[in-house]
N, C-alpha and C positions, 0 to 999 in steps of 0.2 A: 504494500500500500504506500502510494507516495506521501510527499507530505503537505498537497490539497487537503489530504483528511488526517482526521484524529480520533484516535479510537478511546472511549470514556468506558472507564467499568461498571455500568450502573445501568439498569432501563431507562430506555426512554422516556419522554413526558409521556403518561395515558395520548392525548392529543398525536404528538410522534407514532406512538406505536400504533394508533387507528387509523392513521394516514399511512404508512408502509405498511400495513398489512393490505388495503386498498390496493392501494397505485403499486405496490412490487411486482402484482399476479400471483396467482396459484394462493395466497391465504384465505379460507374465507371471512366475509365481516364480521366483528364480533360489536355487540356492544359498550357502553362505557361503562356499566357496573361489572361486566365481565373480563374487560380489560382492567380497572384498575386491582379485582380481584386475582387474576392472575400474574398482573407484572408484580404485587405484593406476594407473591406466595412460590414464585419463583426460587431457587436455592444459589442460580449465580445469571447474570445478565450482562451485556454489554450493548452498547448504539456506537456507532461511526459518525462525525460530523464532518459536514463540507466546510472546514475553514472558512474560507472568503463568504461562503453566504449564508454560515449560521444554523444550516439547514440538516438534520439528522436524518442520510440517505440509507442507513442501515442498521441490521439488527439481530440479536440472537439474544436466544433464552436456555439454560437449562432448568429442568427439572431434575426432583430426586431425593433419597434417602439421607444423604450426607456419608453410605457409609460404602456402600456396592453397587447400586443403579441409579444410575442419572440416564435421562433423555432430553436430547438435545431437540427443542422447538424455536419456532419462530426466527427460522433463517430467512429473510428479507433484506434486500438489496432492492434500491429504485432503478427502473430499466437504464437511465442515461447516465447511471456511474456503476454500473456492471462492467465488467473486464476490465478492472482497477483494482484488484488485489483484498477489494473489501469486506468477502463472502471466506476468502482464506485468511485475511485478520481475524475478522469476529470466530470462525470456527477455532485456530489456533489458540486465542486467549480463552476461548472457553474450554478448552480439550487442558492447557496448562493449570486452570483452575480445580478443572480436575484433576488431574494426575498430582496437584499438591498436597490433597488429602487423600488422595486414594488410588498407589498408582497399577491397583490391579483390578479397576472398577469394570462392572458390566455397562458400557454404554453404547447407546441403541438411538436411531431416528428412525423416521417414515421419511424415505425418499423420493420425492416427484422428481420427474426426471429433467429438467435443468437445474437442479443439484445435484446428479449423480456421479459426475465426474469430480467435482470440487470433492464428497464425500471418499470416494472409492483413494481421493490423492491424498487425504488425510485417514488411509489404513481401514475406511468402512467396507465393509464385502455382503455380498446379499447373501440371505441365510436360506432364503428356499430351496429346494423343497424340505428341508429338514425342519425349518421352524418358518410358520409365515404368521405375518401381522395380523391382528384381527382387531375389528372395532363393535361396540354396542348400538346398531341402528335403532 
């Protein structure tokens, strides 16, 4: 990541994070009691900011135990500062936050697939057929 941005260890504002969740693609809307109750309840977070304009183009979240599973959500990047290094900042400072407390932890994402290659370059491997994701519809 050049240094246009600056990577801050903390969630975004609620506001930040319901706007890249939007405008990144691929997250769906959540609302503002939903967002501030999850960027609170979060175990480690980070945002990306565009220097000269202020503006917080990026973002991760992990969730988790504190002690053996974390899962990594809320990878967003805004489409017109992608392929700028700041989808492989935010996952790096989150994978070292881990690996400070725990560095033999089970960690796990859902990969839509323009992250898949960013994930697979930071050691993630798809688990099918042996274990596949499932959700609660």
């Amino acid at each position: 990541m050049d240094s246009a941005y600056r990577l801050v260890m903390e969630p975004p504002t609620v506001d930040d994070y319901l706007r890249l969740r939007k405008e990144a693609g691929g997250l769906s809307e959540r609302t503002r009691e939903e967002a501030e109750n999850g960027i609170s309840g979060a175990w480690a977070a980070c945002h990306v900011v565009h220097v000269e304009s202020g503006e917080s183009v990026g973002m991760g979240r992990v969730i988790g135990d504190g002690g053996w599973y974390f899962h990594i959500i809320d990878m967003a990047v805004l489409p017109h500062h992608q392929r700028k290094g700041i989808g492989d900042a935010v996952l790096t400072a989150l994978l070292r936050e881990i690996d400070a407390v725990a560095p033999n932890a089970n960690v796990n994402l859902l990969a839509d697939p323009p992250g898949r290659r960013l994930y697979a370059r930071h050691g993630f491997a798809e688990t099918a057929p042996d274990v596949i994701g499932m959700r609660r519809v």
